[in-house]
C-alpha positions as CSV (number, residue, x, y, z in Angstrom):
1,X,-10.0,24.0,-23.0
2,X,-9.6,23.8,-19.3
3,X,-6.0,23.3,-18.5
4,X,-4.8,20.1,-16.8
5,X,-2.9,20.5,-13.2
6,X,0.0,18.1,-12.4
7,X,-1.5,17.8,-9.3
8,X,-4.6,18.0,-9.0
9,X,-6.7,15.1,-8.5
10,X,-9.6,14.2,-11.2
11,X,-12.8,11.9,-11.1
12,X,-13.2,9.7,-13.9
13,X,-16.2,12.1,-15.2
14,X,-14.1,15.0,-14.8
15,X,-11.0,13.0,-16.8
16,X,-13.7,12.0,-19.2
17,X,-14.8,15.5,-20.2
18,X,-10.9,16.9,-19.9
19,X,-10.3,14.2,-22.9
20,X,-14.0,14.2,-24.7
21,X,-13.8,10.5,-24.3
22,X,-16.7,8.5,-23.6
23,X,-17.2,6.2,-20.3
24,X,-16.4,3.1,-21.7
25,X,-12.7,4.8,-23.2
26,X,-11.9,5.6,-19.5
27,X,-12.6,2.3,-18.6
28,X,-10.6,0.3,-21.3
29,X,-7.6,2.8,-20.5
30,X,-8.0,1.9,-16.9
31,X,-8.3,-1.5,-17.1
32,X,-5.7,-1.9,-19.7
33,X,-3.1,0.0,-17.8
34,X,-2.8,2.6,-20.0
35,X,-4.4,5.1,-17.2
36,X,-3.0,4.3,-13.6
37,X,-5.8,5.6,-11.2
38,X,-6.2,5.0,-7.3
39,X,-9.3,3.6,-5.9
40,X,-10.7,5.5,-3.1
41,X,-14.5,4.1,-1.6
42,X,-14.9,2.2,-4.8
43,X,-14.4,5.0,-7.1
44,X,-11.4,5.8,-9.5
45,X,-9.2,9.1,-8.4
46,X,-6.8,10.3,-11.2
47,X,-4.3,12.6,-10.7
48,X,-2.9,15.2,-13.0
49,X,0.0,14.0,-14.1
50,X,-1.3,10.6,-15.6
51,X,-4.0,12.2,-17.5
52,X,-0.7,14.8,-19.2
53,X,1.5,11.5,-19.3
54,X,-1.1,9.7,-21.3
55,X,-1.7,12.6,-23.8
56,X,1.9,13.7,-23.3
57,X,4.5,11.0,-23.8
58,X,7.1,13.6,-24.0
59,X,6.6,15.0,-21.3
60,X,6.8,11.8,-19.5
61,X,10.3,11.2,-20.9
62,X,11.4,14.6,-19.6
63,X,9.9,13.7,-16.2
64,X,11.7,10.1,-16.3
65,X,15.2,11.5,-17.3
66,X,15.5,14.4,-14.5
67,X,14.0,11.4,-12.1
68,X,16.8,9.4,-12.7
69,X,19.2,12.0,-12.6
70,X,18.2,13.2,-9.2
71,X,18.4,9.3,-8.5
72,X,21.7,8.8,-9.3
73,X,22.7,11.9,-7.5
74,X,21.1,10.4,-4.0
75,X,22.9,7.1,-4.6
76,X,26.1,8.8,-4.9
77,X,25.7,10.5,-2.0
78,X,24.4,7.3,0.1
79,X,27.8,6.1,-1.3
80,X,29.8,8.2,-0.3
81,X,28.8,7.6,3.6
């Protein structure tokens, strides 16, 4: 299994392969939400992180807690001015 970078940026194919989906699954996820992508000349570019966030949701909590964390901490700060 080829291992998924954070941040690297996929192509739908390539996404499609990484989950052995088929076409159409990509599209539902991408259309439903479920798999934010960017458009770039009309095609889909995916980065890392949401292909691990929709097969991790885990790791997607982790990632939201020291987010906000490091949020509060620049507030704080900005506060303090």
């Amino acid at each position: 299994m080829e291992e998924i970078k954070e941040n690297a940026v996929y192509t739908t194919a390539e996404v499609q392969g990484l989950l052995k989906v088929s076409d159409s699954t990509i599209k539902r996820l991408l259309k439903n939400g479920a798999l934010r992508a960017n458009k770039v000349g009309g095609q889909y570019r995916i980065m890392g992180k949401e292909v691990l966030r929709l097969i991790s949701p885990v790791l997607e909590k982790k990632s939201e807690k020291a987010y906000l964390k490091v949020k509060k901490k620049a507030v704080d700060v900005i506060n303090k001015w």
